[in-house]
C-alpha positions as CSV (number, residue, x, y, z in Angstrom):
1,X,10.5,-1.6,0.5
2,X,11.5,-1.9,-3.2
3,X,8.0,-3.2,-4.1
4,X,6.7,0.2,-2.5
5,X,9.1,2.1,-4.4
6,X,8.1,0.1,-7.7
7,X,4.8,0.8,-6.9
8,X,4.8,4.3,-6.3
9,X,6.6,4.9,-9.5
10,X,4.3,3.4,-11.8
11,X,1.4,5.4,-10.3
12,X,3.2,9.0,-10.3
13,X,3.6,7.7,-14.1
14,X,0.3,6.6,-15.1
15,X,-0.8,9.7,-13.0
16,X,1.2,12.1,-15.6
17,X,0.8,10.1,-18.4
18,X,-2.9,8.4,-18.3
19,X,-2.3,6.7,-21.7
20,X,0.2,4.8,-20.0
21,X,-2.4,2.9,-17.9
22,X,-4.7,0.2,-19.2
23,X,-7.7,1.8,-21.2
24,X,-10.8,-0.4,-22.3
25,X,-11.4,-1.3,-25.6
26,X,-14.7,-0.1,-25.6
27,X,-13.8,3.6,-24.4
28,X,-15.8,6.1,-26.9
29,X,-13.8,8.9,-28.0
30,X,-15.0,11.9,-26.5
31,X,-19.0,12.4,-25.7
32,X,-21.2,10.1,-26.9
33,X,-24.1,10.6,-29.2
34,X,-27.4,10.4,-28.7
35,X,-28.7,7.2,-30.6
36,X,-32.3,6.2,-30.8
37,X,-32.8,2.5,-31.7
38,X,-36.1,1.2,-33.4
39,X,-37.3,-1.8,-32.9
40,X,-39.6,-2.2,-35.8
41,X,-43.1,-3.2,-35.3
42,X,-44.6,-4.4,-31.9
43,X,-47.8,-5.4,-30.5
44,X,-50.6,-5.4,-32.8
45,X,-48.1,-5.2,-35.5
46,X,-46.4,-8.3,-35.5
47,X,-45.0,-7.8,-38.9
48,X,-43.5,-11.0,-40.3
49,X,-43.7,-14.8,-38.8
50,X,-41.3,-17.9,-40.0
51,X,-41.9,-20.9,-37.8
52,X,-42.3,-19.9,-34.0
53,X,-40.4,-16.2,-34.5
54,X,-42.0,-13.2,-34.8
55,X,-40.1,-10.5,-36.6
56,X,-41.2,-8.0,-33.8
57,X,-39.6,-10.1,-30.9
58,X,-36.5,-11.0,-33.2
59,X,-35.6,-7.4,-33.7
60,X,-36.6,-6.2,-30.0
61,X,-33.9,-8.7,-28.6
62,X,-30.8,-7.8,-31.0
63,X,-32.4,-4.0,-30.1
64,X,-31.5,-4.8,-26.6
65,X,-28.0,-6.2,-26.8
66,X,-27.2,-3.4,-29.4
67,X,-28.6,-0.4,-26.2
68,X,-25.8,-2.3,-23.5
69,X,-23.2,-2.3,-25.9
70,X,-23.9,1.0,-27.2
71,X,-24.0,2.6,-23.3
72,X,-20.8,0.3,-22.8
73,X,-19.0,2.8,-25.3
74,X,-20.3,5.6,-24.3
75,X,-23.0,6.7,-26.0
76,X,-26.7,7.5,-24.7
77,X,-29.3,5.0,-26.3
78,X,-33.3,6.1,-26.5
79,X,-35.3,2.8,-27.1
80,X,-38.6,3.5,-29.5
81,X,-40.1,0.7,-27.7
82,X,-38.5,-1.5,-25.0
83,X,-41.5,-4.0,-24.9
84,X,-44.1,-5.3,-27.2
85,X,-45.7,-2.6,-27.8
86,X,-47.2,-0.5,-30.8
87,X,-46.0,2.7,-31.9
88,X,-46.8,4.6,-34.9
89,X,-43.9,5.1,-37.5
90,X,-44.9,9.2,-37.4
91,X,-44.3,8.8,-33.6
92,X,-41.0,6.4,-33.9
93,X,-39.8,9.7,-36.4
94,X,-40.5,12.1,-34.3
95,X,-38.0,10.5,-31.0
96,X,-34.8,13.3,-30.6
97,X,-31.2,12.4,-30.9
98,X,-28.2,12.8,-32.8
99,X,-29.0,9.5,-35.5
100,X,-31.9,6.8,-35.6
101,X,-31.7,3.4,-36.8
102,X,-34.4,1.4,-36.9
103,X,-34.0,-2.3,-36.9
104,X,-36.3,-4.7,-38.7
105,X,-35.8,-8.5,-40.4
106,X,-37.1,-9.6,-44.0
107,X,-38.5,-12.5,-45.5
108,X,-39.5,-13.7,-48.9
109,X,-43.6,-13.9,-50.0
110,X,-44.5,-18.0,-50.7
111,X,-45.5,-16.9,-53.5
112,X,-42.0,-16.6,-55.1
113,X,-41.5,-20.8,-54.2
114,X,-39.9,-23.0,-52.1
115,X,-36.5,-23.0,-53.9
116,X,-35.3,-19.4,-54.2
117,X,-37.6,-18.4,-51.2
118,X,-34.7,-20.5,-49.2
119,X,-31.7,-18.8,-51.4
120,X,-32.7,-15.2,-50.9
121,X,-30.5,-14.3,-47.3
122,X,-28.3,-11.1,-46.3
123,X,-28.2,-7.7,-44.4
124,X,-30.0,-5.1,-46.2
125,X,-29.3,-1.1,-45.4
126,X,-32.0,1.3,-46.7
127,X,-32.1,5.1,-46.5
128,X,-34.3,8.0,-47.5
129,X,-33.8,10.0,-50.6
130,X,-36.8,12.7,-49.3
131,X,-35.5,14.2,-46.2
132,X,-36.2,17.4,-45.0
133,X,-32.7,18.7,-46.4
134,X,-29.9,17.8,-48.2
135,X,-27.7,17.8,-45.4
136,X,-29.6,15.0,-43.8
137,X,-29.6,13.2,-47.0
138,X,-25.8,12.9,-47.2
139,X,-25.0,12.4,-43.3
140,X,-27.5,9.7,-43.3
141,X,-25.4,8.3,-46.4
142,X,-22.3,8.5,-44.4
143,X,-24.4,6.2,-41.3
144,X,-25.3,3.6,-43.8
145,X,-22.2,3.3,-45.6
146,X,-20.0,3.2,-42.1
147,X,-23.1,0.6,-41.2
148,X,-22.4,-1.7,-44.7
149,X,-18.7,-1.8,-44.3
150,X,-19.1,-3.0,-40.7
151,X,-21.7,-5.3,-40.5
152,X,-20.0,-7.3,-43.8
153,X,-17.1,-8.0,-41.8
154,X,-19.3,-9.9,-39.1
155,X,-18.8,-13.7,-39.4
156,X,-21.6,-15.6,-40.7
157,X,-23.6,-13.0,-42.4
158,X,-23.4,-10.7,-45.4
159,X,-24.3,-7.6,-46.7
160,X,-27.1,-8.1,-49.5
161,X,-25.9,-5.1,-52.5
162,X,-25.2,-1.9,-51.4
163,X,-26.9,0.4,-49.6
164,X,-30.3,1.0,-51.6
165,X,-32.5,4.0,-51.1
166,X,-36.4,3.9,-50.6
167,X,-39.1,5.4,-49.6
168,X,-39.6,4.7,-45.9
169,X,-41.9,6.7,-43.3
170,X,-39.6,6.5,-40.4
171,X,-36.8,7.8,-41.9
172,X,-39.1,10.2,-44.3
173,X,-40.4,12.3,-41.2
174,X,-37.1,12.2,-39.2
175,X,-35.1,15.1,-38.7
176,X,-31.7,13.5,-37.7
177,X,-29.5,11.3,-40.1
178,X,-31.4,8.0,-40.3
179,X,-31.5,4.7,-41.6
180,X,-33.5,1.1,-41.8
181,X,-31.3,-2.1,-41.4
182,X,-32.8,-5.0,-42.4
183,X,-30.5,-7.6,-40.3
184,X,-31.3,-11.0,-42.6
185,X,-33.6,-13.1,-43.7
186,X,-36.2,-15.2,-41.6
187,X,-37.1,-17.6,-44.1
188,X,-33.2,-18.4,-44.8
189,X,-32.4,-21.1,-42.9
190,X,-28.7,-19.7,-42.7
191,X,-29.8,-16.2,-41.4
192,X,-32.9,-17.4,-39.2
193,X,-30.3,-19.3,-37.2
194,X,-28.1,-16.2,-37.1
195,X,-31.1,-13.7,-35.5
196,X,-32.0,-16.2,-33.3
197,X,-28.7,-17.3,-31.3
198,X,-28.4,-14.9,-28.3
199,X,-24.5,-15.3,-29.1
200,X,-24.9,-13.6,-32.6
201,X,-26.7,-10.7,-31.2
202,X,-23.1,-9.5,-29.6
203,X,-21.5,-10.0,-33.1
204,X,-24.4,-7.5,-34.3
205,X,-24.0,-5.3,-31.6
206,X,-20.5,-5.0,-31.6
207,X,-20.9,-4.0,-35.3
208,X,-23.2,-1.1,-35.4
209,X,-20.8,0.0,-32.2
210,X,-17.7,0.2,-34.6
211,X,-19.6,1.2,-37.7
212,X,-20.7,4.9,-35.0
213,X,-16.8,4.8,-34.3
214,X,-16.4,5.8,-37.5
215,X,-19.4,7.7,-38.1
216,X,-18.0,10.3,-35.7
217,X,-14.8,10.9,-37.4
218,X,-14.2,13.9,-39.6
219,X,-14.9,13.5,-43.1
């Protein structure tokens, strides 16, 4: 009987009070926003190679982890390209939501040598300076610095200087706040290992989740 009693007063409470109930950690704050995620490259366009890893499959498979955490928390995710497949980057641009990212990893020519080709490693977060308006300019801004300050926390990578601007097609013809993350280096030992342990890709994820968290607050 008491055990009843116990138990129908803690429901009648967390009933009246629903903060007083467990809540997950990955609850979104309200509606969600519309993110389209960019795997760069695909199919014909391969993009870069270091060993056996193609920069198109590298990115596709974070791209992937990043979508299920992303619908975890709320939001609604639309995939440029969920295989191996080519797209144009006018095409990738032209894909509705509320912000794009597009996803890609670097590497540095043979030509530079052996030696500093091996040094060069980090996160890289680009946007566009020639967007149709200013407003876009700055929101987008706002994305890649709430991107930089989360993805430098994640353990085992870094963020390569701050966020640099240049002159990118896919976030040139977008018409939503957009950037270009360029998640590490292939031909860094250090950073290869990162993109390519399935573990890691949460660490990413989970990331790019938090940095939207505080996209969405009020300035």
């Amino acid at each position: 009987m008491k055990f009843s009693f116990f138990l129908i007063f803690y429901l009648l409470i967390v009933g009246y009070y629903p903060s007083f109930g467990l809540q997950s950690k990955w609850e979104a704050p309200g509606p969600g926003l519309r993110v389209v995620l960019d795997p760069g490259h695909g199919g014909r366009d391969s993009a870069t190679k270091v060993d056996s890893f193609y920069e198109k499959d590298v990115v596709l498979n974070i791209a992937h982890e990043v979508k299920a955490q992303l619908q975890a928390r709320g939001h609604q995710v639309i995939m440029t390209r969920e295989t191996d497949v080519f797209i144009p980057l006018t095409e990738r641009a032209k894909v509705k939501g509320d912000i794009f990212i597009s996803l890609h990893a670097n590497t540095v020519p043979e030509r530079i040598g052996p030696s500093v080709r091996s040094m060069i490693k980090g996160i890289e977060i680009f946007t566009e300076g020639n967007m149709p308006d200013a407003i876009l300019i700055d929101k987008s801004k706002k994305l890649a610095g709430c991107l930089w300050n989360s993805l430098n926390d994640v353990e085992g990578m870094n963020v390569r200087g701050n966020v640099k601007q240049k002159s990118l097609a896919v976030l040139r013809y977008n018409s939503t706040p957009a950037v270009l993350i360029e998640l590490g280096y292939l031909t860094n030992k250090e950073d290869l290992g990162f993109l390519t342990n399935l573990y890691c890709y949460k660490d990413i994820a989970a990331a790019i989740c938090n940095a939207l968290d505080e996209y969405r607050k009020p300035d």
